[in-house]
LOTORNU-985270 format. One record per residue: x, y, z of N, C-alpha, C in turn; residue in three letters. Coordinates in steps of 0.001 Angstrom, whole numbers, padded with zeros to 6 digits, always signed. Atoms other than C-alpha are relative to their C-alpha. Layout:
% residues N
XYZXYZXYZALA/...
This chain:
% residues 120
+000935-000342-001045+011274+008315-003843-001413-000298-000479UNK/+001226+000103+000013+007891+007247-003785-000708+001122+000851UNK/+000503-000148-000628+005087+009108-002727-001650+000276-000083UNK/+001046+000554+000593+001535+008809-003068-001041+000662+001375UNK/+001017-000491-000019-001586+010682-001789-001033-000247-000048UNK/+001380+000227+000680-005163+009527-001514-000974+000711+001242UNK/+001448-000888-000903-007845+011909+000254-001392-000029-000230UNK/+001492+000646+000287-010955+010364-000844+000226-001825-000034UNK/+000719+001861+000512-010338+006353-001494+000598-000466+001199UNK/-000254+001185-001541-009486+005236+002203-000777-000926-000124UNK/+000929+001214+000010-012263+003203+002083+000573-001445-001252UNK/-000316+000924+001070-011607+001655-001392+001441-000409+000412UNK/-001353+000817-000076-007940+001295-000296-000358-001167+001046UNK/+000643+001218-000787-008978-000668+002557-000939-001099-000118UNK/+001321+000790+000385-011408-002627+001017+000772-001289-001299UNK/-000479+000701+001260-009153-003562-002189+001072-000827+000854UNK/-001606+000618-000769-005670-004771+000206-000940-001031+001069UNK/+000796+001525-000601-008797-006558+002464-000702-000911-000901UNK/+000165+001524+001131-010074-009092-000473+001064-000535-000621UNK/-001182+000752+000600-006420-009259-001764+000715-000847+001380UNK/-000503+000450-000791-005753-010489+001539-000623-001416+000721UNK/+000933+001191+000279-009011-012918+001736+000632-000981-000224UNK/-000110+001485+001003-007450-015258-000726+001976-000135+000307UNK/-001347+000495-000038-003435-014750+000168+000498+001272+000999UNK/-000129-000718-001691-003214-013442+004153+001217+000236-000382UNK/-000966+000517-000344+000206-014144+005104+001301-000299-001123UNK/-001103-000056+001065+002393-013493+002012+000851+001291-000110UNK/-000970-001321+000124+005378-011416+001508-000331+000265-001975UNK/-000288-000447+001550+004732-009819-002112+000392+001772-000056UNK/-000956-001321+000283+006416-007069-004092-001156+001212-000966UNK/+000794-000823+001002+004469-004138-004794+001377+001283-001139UNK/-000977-000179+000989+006424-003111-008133-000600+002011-000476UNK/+000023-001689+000144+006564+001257-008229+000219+000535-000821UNK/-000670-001315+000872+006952+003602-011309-001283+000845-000296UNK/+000176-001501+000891+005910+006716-013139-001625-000311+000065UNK/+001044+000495+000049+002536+004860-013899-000931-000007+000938UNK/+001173-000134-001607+000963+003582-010555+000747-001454+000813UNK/-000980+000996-000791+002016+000268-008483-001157-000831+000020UNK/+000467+001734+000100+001350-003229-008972+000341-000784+000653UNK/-000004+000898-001098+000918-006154-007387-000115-001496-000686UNK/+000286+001231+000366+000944-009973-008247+000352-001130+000946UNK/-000152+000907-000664+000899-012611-005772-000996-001285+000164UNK/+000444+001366-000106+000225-016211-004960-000298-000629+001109UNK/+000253-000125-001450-001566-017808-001939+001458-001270+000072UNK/-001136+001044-000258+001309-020285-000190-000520-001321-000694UNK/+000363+000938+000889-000540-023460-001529-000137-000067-001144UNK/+000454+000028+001265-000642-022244-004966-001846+000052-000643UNK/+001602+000208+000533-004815-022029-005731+000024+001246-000254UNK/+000453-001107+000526-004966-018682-005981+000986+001538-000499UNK/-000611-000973+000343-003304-015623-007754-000889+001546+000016UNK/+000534-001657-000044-003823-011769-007422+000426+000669-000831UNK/-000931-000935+001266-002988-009356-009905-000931+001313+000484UNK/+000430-001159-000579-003303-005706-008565+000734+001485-000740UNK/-000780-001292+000907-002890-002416-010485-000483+001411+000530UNK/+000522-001981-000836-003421+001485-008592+000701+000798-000816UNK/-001239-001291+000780-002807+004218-011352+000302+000578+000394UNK/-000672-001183-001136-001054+006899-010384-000820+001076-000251UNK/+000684-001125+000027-003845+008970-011960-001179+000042+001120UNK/+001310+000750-000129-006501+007277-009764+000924+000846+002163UNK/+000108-000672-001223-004685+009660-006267+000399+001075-000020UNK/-000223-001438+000128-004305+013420-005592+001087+000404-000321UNK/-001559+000178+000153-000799+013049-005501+000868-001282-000055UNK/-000664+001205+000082+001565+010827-006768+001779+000267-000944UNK/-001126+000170+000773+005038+010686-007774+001363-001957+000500UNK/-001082+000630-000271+008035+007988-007963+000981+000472-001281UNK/-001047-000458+001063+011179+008268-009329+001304+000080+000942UNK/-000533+000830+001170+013327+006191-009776-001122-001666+000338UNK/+001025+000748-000543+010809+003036-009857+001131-000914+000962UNK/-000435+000783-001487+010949+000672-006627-001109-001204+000024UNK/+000678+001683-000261+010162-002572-005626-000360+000178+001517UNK/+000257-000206-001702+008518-002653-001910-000556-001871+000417UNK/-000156+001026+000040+008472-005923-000696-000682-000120+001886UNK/+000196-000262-000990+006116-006141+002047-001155-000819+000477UNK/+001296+001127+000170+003750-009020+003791-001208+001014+000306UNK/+000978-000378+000279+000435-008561+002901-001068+000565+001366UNK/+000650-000123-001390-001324-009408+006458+000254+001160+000820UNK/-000208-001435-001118+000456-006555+008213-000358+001082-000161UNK/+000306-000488-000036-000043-004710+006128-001878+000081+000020UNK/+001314-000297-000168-004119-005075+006047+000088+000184+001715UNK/+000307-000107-001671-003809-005265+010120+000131+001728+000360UNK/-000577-001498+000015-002069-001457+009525-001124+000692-000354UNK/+000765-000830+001006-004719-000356+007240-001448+000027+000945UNK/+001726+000366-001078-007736-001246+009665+000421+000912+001266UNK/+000120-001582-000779-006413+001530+012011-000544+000900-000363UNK/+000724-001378+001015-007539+003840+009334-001437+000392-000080UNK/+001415-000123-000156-010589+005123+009479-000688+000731-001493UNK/+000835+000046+001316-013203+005649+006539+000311+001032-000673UNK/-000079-001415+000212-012693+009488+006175+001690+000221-000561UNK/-001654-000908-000169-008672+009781+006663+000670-000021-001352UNK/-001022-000021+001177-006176+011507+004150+001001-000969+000049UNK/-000959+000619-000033-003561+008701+003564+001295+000495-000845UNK/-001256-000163+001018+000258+009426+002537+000612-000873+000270UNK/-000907+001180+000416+002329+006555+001596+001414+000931-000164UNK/-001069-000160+000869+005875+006960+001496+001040-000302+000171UNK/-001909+000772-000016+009561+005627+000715+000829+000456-000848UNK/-000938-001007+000418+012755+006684-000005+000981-001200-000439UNK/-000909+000806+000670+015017+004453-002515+001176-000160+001212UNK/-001010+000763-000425+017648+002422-000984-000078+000259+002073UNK/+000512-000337-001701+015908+003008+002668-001279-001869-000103UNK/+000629+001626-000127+014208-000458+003905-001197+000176+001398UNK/+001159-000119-001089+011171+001276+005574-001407+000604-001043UNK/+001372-000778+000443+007670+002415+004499-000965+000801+001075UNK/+000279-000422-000955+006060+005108+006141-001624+000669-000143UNK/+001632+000182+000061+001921+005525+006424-000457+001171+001058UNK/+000554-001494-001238+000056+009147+007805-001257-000456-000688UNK/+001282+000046-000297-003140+008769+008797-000524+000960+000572UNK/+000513-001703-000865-004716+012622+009163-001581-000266-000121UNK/+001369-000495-000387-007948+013525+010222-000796+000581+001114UNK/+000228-001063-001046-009448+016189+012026+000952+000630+000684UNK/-001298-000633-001132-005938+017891+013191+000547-001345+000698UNK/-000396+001486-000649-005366+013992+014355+000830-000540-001604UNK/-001543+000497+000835-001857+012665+012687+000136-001334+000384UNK/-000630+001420-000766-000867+008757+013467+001033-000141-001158UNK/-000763+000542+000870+002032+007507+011629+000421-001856+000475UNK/-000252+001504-000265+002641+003841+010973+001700-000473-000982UNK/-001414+000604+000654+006116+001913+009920+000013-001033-000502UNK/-000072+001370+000080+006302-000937+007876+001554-000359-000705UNK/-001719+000217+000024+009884-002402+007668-000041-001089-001427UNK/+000240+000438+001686+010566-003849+003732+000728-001575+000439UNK/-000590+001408+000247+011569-007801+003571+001449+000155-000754UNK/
């Protein structure tokens, strides 16, 4: 189970998944999950450019996984997901081993949205 917590870095999350998305829109990559925090490494389709992306797990309020997970999920949708979010909101990330969904709360002010992103 993954699950992951950030109530202050909406902004920075949105900000870091929109420049990794700048240079390689439209790619399915695997964000790689354990104990630590979750990484990222991808390539744009033409080959010019590579990303290398690392979120500790100390660096959100809450965070656990266990057993680590691979999430395998294009990039573009998800930044299109993340631009619902607004500057302020608590974000919870979360997935459940051998389940082929990811599931995204967006609170703020007594206001809940949940988003779905379905795993490759």
């Amino acid at each position: 189970m993954l699950e992951v917590k950030s109530v202050q870095q909406c902004t920075m999350l949105k900000k870091v998944i929109e420049s990794i998305t700048d240079l390689v829109y439209n790619v399915d990559a695997n964000f790689e999950c354990s104990s630590t925090g979750i990484s990222l490494q991808a390539i744009d389709p033409i080959h010019e450019a590579m990303v290398s992306l690392l979120l500790r797990s100390d660096g959100f309020e809450h965070y656990r996984c266990d057993p680590n997970m691979s999430l395998g999920i294009n990039l573009g949708s998800l930044a299109d997901m993340l631009m619902c979010a607004g500057d302020d909101d608590i974000v919870t990330v979360k997935a459940h081993d051998g389940q082929n969904c990811v599931s995204f709360m967006f609170e703020n002010l007594g206001k809940v949205f949940y988003f779905f992103i379905y795993l490759r």
